[in-house]
PLY file of the C-alpha trace (Angstrom):
ply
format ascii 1.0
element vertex 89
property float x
property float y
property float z
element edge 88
property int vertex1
property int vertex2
end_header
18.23 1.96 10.23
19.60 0.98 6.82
17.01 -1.67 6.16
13.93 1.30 7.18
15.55 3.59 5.12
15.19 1.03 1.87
11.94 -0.23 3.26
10.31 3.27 3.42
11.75 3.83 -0.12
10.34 0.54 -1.51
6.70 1.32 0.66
6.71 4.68 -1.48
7.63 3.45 -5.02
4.90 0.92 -4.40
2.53 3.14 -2.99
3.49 6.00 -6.12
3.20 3.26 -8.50
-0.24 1.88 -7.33
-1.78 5.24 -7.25
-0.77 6.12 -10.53
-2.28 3.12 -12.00
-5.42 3.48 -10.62
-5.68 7.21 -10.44
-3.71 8.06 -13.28
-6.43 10.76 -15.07
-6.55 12.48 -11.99
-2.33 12.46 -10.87
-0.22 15.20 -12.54
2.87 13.39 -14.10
4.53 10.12 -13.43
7.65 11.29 -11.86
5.76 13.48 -9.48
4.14 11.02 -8.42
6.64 8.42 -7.78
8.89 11.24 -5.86
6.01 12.25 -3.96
5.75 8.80 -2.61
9.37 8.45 -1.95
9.74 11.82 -0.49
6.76 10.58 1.79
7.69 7.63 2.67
11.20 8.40 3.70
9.87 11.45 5.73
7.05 9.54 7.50
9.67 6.76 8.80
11.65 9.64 10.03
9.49 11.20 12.09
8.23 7.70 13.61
11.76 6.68 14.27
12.76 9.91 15.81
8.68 9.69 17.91
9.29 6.24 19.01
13.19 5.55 18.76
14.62 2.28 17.60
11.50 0.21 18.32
11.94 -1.90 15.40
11.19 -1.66 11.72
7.18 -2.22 11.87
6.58 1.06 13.45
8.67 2.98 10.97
7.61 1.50 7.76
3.56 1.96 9.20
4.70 5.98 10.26
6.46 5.87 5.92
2.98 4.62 4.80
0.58 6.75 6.49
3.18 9.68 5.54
3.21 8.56 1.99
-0.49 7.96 0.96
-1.12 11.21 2.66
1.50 13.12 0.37
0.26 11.49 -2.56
-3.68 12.50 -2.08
-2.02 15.91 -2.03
-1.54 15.45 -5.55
-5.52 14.06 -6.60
-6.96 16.61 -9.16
-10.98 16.54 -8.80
-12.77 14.52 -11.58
-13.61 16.02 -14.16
-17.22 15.59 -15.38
-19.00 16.47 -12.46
-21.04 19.81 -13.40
-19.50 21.86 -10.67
-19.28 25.73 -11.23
-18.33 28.65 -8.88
-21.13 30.72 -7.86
-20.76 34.45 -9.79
-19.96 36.93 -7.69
0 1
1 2
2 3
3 4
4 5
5 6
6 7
7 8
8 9
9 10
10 11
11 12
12 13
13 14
14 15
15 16
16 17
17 18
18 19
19 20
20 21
21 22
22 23
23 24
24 25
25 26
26 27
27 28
28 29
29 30
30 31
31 32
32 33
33 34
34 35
35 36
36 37
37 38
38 39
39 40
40 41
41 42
42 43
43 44
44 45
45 46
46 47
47 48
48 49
49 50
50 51
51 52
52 53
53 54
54 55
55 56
56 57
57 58
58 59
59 60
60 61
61 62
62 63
63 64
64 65
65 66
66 67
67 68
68 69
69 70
70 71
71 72
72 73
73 74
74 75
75 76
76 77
77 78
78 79
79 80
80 81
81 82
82 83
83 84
84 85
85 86
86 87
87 88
């Protein structure tokens, strides 16, 4: 459980860190970002160990990715640029 636990944390730092890098006009602050994928991470190999029990580590660090790159497309702003407007009302 230990070695998830760091594994998840890792998956999310690495997962915060990539999408900053490549989305980083449309991501709100660094540290949001890189908690966001922590947070993630760590709650997605939660719920898969506590789905599936103690089926090994490859199932719970899959569940802490999926969790993860989900919580941090929360966090896309749209583009800017793109000419859309709100109809009046």
């Amino acid at each position: 459980m230990l070695w998830e636990t760091l594994g998840s944390a890792l998956i999310g730092l690495l997962l915060g860190w990539t999408a900053f890098h490549r989305l980083a006009h449309r991501l709100p602050s660094r540290l949001l970002v890189q908690s966001t994928g922590v947070a993630g991470a760590l709650f997605g190999a939660f719920v898969t160990h506590s789905a599936l029990g103690s089926g090994g580590p490859l199932p719970a660090l899959l569940g802490a990715a999926v969790v993860s790159t989900a919580a941090l497309s929360l966090l896309v702003r749209p583009a800017a640029g793109l000419g859309r407007r709100s109809a009046p009302a």
